[in-house]
C-alpha positions in Angstrom: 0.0 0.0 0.0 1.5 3.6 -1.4 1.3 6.2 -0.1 -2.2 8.7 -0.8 -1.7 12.6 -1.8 -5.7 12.8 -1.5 -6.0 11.3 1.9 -2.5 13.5 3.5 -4.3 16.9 2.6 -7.8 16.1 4.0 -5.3 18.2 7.0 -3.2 20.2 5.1 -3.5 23.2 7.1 -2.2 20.9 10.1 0.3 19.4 8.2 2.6 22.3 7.0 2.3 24.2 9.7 4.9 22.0 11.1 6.6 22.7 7.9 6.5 26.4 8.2 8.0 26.4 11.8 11.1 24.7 10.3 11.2 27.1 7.6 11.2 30.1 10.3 14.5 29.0 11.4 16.4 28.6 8.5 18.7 31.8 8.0 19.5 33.3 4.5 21.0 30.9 2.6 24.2 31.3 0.6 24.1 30.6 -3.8 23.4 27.0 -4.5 20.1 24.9 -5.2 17.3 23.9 -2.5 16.2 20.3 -2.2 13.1 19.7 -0.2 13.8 15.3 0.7 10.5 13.6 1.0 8.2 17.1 -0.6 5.2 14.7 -0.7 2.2 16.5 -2.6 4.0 20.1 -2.9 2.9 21.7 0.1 6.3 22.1 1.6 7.8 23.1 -1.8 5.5 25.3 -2.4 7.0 27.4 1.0 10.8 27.0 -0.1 10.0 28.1 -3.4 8.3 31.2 -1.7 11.0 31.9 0.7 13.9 31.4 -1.7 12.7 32.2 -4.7 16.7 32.9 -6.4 17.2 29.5 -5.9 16.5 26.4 -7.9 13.9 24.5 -5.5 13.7 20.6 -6.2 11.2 17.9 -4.9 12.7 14.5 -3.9 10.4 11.3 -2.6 9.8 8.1 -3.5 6.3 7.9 -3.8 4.6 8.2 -7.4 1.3 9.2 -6.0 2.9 11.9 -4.2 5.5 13.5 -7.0 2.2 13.2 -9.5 0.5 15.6 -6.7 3.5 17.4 -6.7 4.0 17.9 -10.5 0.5 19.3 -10.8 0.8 21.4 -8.0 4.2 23.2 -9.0 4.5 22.6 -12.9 7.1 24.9 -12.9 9.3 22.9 -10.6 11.3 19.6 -10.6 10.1 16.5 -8.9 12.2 13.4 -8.9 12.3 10.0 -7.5 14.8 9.6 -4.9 15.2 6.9 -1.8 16.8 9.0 1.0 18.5 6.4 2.6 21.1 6.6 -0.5 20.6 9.6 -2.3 22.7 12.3 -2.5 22.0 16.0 -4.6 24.3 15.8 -8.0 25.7 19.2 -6.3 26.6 20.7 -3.3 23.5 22.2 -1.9 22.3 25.4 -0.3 19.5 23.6 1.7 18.5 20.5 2.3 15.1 20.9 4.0 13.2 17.6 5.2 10.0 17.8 7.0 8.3 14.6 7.9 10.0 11.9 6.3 13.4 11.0 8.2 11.7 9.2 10.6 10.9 6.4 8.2 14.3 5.7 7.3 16.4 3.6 9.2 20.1 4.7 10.4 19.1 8.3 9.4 21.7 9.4 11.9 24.7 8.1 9.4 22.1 9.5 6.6 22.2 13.5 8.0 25.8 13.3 8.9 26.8 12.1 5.2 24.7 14.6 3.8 26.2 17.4 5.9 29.0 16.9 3.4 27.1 17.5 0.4 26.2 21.1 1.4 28.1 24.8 0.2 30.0 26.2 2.9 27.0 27.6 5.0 24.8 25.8 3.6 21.5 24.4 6.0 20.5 21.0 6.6 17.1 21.7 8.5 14.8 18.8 9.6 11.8 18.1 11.2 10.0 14.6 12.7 7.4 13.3 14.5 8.4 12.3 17.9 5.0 10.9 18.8 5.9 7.0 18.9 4.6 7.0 22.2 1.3 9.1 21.8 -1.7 7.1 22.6 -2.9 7.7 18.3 0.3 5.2 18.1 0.1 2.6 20.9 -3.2 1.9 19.9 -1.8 0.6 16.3 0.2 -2.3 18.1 -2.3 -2.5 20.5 -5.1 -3.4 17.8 -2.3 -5.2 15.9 -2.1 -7.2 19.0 -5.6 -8.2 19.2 -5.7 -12.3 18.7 -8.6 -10.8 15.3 -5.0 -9.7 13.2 -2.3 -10.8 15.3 -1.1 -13.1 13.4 -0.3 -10.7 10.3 2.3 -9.0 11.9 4.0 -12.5 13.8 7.0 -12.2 11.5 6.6 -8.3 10.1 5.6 -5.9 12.3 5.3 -2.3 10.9 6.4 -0.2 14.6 8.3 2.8 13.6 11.4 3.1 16.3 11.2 5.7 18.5 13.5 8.8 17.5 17.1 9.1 19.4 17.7 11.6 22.3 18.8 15.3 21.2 22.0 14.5 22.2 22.1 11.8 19.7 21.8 14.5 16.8 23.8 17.2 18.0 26.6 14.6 18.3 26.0 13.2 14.7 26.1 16.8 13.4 28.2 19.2 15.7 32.0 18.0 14.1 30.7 19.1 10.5 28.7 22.2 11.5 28.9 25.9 12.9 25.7 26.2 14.3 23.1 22.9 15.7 20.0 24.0 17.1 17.6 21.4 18.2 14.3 21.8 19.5 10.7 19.8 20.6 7.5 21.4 20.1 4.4 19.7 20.7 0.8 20.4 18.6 -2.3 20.4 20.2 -4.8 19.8 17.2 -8.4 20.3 17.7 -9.9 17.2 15.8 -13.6 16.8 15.5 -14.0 13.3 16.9 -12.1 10.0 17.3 -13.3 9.2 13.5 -11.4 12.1 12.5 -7.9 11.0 14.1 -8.3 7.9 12.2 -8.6 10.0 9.0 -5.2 11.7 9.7 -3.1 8.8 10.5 -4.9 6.9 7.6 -2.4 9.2 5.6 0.7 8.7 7.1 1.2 6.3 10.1 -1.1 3.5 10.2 -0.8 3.0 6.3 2.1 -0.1 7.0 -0.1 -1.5 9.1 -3.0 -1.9 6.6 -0.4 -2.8 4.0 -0.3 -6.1 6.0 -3.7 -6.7 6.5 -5.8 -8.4 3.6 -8.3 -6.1 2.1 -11.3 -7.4 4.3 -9.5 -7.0 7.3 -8.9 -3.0 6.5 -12.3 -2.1 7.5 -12.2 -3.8 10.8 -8.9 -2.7 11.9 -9.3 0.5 11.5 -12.6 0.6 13.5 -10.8 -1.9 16.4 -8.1 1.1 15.8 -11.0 4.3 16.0 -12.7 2.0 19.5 -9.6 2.4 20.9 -8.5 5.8 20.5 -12.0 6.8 21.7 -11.2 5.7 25.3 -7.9 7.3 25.0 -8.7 10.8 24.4 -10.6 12.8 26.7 -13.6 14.9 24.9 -13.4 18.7 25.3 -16.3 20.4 26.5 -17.0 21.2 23.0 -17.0 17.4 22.0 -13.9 17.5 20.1 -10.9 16.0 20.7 -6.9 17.3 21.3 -4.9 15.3 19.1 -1.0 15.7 21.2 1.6 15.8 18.8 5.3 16.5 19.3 7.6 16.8 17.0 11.4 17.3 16.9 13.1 19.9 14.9 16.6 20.2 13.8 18.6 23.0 12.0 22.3 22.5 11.5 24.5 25.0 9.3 27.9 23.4 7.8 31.3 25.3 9.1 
């Protein structure tokens, strides 16, 4: 199971706001291109190509459904195929922005400190993750997976995304090559109608591996195993809705 364009903007507004917090910290860049590694549908490119608009902006991901999103959002720019835990920019860069995607790919420590050396002197490698492994809109994925209904679809394969590495973790992976590392958690309260609606979001991003495992049949009833469970987990505010907690960990590092 790909990944859906359609289904991650039913919360756009939600979704590059992270994006534009990144962006906020990123000082003026020195001459060189801008790569935005994992641009998903556009909506992040769309804010680089804003920002720095002297510079050659490039989408990277590895998704078709996404870079076709992409393509017909910004016709004027360049989308390729890429798979981040290899590539490289045929250049040095200016920028190598990545919002939302590094936490997929394993050993992405090794993957920002070789990267560090394909940026211009000054150049930015600015990051941003979810740090929500823990958040109850995640242990409810493996505890549903759990339940003795799918269990046995993920015996041998299960889909758990690793928790990220401390802070120190990434300063230490990125201090010897750079002048400045600033690191930094901030967490997202999002105001979501009900407990249906959280199972929209993550229905883009996090619990698609999960699904991927399941036999089409079994989708449906995951997913509302998956919605019963969040529901307990989430107090209602007095207004009905419910406070979807999400943190997320930024990084901006600028090469010496």
């Amino acid at each position: 199971m790909g990944w859906s364009a359609a289904q991650y903007l039913q919360f756009e507004d939600e979704r590059t706001r992270p994006a534009r917090d990144l962006l906020a910290q990123v000082p003026d860049l020195p001459a060189g291109p801008v790569y935005d590694l994992g641009c998903g549908p556009g909506n992040s490119t769309e804010l680089l190509l804003s920002r720095f608009p002297g510079h050659p902006v490039t989408g990277i991901d590895s998704d078709a459904d996404m870079l076709a999103a992409a393509r017909r959002r910004l016709p004027q720019l360049s989308f390729a195929f890429g798979d981040l835990s290899a590539w490289t920019p045929p250049a040095p860069a200016a920028l190598l922005y990545a919002n939302a995607v590094f936490q997929w790919v394993p050993e992405h420590l090794a993957v920002f400190s070789r990267l560090m050396d394909h940026l211009v002197p000054g150049g930015v490698l600015a990051v941003q993750m979810p740090d929500n492994r823990t958040e109850p809109s995640h242990v409810a994925m493996d505890t549903v997976a759990e339940d003795g209904r799918f269990a046995r679809h993920f015996a041998t394969d299960h889909p758990r995304r690793p928790t990220l590495p401390p802070p120190v973790a990434y300063y230490d992976a990125l201090a010897a090559k750079a002048g400045r590392v600033d690191i930094w958690h901030t967490i997202y309260n999002h105001p979501m109608r009900d407990a249906a609606a959280i199972v929209e979001w993550v229905k883009g991003t996090g619990i698609r591996p999960y699904l991927a495992r399941l036999p089409a049949d079994e989708q449906d009833g995951f997913l509302e195993a998956y919605r019963q469970t969040i529901e307990q987990a989430y107090l209602k505010a007095a207004d009905g809705r419910v406070l979807l907690r999400f943190p997320r960990l930024f990084l901006v590092a600028v090469r010496a």
